[in-house]
N, C-alpha and C positions, 0 to 999 in steps of 0.2 A: 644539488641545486646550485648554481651561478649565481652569487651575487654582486660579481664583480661590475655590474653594471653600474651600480649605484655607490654614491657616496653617501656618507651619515651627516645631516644636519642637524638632527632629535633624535631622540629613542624611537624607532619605528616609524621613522621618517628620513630625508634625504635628497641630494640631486642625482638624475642622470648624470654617469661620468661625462665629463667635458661641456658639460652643460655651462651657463654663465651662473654668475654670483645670484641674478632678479629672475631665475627658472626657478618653477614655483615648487615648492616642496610636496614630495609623493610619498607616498606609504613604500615601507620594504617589500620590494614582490614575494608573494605567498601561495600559496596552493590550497584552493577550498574544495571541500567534499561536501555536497549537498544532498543531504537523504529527502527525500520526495514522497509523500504519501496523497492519498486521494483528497481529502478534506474533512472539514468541521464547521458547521454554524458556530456563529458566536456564544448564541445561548440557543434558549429553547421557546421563546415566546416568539408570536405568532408572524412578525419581520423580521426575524431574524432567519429565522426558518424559508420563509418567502426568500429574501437576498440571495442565501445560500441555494436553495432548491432552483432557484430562477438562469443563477449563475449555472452549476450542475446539468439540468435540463435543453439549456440552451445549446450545449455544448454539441456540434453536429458531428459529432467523432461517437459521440453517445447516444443522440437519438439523431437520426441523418434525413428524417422526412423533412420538406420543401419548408422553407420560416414560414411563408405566405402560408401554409397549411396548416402547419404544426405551433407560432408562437399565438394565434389565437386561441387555440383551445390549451396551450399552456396557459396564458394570460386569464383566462375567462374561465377554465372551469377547472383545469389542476392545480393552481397556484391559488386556488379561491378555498382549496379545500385539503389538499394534503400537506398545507404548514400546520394546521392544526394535528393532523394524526401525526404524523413524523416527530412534532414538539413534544408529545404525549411519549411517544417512543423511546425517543433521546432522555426526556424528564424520567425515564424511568432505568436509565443506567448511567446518569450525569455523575460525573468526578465532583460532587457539593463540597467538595475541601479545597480544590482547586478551581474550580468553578470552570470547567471545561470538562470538552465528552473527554474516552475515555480512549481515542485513537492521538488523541491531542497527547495526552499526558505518556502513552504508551510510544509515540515518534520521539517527543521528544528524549525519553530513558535512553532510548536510544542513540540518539544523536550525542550526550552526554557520557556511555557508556563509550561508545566508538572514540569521543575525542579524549577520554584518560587516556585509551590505548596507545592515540598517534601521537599523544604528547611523548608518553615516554618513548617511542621512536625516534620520535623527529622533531621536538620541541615547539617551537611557534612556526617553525617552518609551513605546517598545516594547520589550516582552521576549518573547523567541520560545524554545520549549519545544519538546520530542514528548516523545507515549507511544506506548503499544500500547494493541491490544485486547483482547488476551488476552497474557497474564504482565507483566511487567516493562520498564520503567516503564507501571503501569497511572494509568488512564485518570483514576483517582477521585486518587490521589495528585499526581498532576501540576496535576490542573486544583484541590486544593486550594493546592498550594504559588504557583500564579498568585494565586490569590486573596491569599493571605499577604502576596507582593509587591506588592499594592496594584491590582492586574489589575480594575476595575471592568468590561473589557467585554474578551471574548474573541473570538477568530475562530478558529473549529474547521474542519482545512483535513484533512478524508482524503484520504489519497493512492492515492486509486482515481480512475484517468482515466472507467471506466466505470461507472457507477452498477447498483448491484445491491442486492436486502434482505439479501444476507449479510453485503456487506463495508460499502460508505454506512452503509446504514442503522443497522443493528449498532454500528459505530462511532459514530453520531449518538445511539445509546438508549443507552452507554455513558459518553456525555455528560450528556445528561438523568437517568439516575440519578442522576448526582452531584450535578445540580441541586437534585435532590426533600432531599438530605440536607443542602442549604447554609441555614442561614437568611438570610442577605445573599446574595444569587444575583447573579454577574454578567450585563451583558447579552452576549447570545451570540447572533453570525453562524453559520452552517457555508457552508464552499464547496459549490458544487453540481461538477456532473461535468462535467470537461473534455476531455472526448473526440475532441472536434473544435477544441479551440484551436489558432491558430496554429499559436501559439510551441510545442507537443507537438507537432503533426506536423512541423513543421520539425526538432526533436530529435530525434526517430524519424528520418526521411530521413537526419539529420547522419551518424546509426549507421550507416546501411546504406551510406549513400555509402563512407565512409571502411572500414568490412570489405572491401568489395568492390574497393576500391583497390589492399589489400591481398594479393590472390588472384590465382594464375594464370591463371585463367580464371573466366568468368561462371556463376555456380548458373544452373542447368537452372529455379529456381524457388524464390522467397522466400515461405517457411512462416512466419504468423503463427498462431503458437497462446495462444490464453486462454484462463485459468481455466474448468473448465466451470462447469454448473448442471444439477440436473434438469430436464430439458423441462416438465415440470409446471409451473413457476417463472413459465415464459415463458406459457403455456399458460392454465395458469386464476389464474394471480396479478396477469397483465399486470408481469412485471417486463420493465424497458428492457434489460435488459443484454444481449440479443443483438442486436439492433437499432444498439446504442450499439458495441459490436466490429466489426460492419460497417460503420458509419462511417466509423470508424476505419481500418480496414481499407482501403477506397474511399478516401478521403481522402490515404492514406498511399501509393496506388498513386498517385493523378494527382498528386500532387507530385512522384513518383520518375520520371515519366513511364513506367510501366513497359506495359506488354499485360497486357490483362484475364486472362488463362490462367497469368499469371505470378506472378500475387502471391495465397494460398492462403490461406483462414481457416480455421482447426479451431481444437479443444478439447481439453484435457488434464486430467490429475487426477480423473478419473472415478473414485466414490465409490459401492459400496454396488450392488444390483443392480437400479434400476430405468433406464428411458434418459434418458440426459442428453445434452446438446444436442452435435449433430455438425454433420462430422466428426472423431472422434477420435484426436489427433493422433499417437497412438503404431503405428493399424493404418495411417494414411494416409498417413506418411512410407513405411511399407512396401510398400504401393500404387507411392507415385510411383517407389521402387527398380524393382519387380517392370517397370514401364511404360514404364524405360528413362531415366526420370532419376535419373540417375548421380549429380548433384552438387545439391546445396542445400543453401541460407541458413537458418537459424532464429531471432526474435526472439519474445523473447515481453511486448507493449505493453500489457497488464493488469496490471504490474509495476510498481512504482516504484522495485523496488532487485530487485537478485540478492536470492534466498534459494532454498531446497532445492528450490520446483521448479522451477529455473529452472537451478541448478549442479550438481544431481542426479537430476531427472528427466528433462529437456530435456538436458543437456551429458553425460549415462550413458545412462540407460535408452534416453530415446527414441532417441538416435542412437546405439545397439547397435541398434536393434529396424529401423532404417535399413539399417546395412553388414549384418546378417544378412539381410537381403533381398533384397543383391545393390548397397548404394548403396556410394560411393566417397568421396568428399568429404562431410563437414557438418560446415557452417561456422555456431558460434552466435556470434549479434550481441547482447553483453550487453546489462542494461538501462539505464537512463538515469541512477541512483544518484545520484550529486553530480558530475556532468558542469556544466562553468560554460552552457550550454547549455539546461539541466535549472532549474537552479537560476534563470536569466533567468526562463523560464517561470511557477517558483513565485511569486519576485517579482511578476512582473507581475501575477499574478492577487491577489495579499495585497493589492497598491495597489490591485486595483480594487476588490475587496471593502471595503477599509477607506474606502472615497470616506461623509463624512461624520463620520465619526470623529476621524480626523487630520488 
């Protein structure tokens, strides 16, 4: 990295070469890595929930029916009624020692984990950050306070293994706004979707290996459930994201060496009343009860940290909606969060992405 540009005035400060004596002092240019996750209410009572949900909801990347149509019955009948369920939700897997959810505490391991590593690379050369997408730390404060620190060139890393226009994307136009409002605009990478790397399916298999160690006997059948989408999405939008879960999916069997009948893809989190892509994971765990398997695994690889669908959909509902069916065992395989594992992966991708840079 060049820093012959600049001259030292303070520690971590300085002029443009050739600049005059009254050019106002600037930070040493630096390199920031931004890890990106979806978001977090503040808390769990009943506006905060709202703020967050309103913000989320709004988002036309996420739900894309007309405002005129759709923010009225947000405003008047969903927003009047699911801060309350959602707060119960969140109240029932809250990080109460930190006083944050549990996607909060688990980005940030990460972001922590990642910056020992580039420190010992590259010393302060790189500073490494997250925000969210929606609430706190948002997107537009983070990536201003990089810039403050002298961040001439950024690498925006969402941490969606599969690319999608809700979560990517969304988070990439969240970036770009901030853009539009900077007059000195850094240069900015985004990582693309890794779906099929490695070093993820290996972390993935890592999971399953080690639960299953764990257990008396072998799941009848390991359920991989992800985030749905409306079928529309895939349909007349061409979005990659189901395509990109099967990958995955496929990928994550012939690594485990598993049989094709064994390793299951569905969807969860179905939103609103039109079809969204199957099968879905809550009627399908029920199925495989009904059909006589007894025992199943659960992961869910759309994930990059635990949060509420994952430790209250997935680890309650869905597997209520399992033993009321007749099933016996399930077993969930957290997600990858700050596993040293997890964390190799991210690395390795930040080095390859920065190849030029650093």
């Amino acid at each position: 990295m060049d820093a012959s540009s600049h001259t030292t005035d303070a520690p971590g400060h300085g002029r443009l070469a050739h600049s005059g004596s009254d050019h106002p002092p600037i930070p040493r240019a630096r390199i920031g890595v931004m890890l990106v996750n979806l978001g977090t209410p503040d808390a769990t009572d009943y506006w905060s929930m709202r703020r967050y949900l309103n913000e989320f909801l709004s988002d036309r990347r996420v739900i894309d029916y007309s405002p005129f149509l759709w923010q009225p019955i947000l405003q008047l009948i969903v927003l009047s009624k699911r801060p309350k369920s959602s707060g119960r939700a969140y109240a029932g897997i809250w990080n109460n020692e930190r006083n944050e959810s549990p996607l909060l505490t688990s980005t940030r391991e990460q972001s922590e984990a990642l910056a020992e590593r580039l420190q010992a690379l590259w010393g302060d050369q790189v500073l490494v950050d997250f925000c969210m997408r929606y609430g706190n730390p948002s997107t537009e404060s983070r990536i201003r306070a990089m810039q403050a620190a002298g961040c001439e060139r950024i690498l925006f890393f969402p941490l969606y293994p599969q690319y999608a226009g809700a979560t990517t994307a969304t988070a990439n136009d969240a970036l770009f706004k901030t853009l539009m409002k900077l007059n000195w605009q850094p240069a900015v990478r985004t990582v693309p979707a890794y779906y099929d790397h490695p070093l993820y399916i290996e972390a993935l298999a890592n999971t399953v290996e080690e639960a299953y160690a764990g257990l008396d006997r072998r799941p009848d059948a390991l359920v991989t459930s992800f985030h749905g989408l409306p079928k529309r999405y895939l349909v007349k939008k061409g979005d990659p994201y189901h395509c990109q879960c099967a990958g995955t999916a496929r990928r994550l069997r012939e690594r485990l060496g598993f049989p094709k009948e064994e390793v299951i893809l569905t969807f969860q989190s179905r939103f609103g009343p039109e079809e969204w892509l199957t099968p879905y994971t809550v009627e399908h765990v029920a199925r495989l009860a009904e059909a006589g398997k007894k025992h199943i695994a659960m992961m869910a690889p759309a994930f990059s940290s635990d949060c509420v669908e994952t430790l209250e959909e997935i680890n309650e509902e869905i597997k209520e909606a399992f033993e009321e069916a007749g099933g016996e065992t399930f077993t969930y395989i957290p997600c990858l969060n700050a596993r040293p594992d997890h964390v190799d992966m991210i690395e390795t991708i930040v080095r390859t992405e920065l190849a030029g840079w650093i």
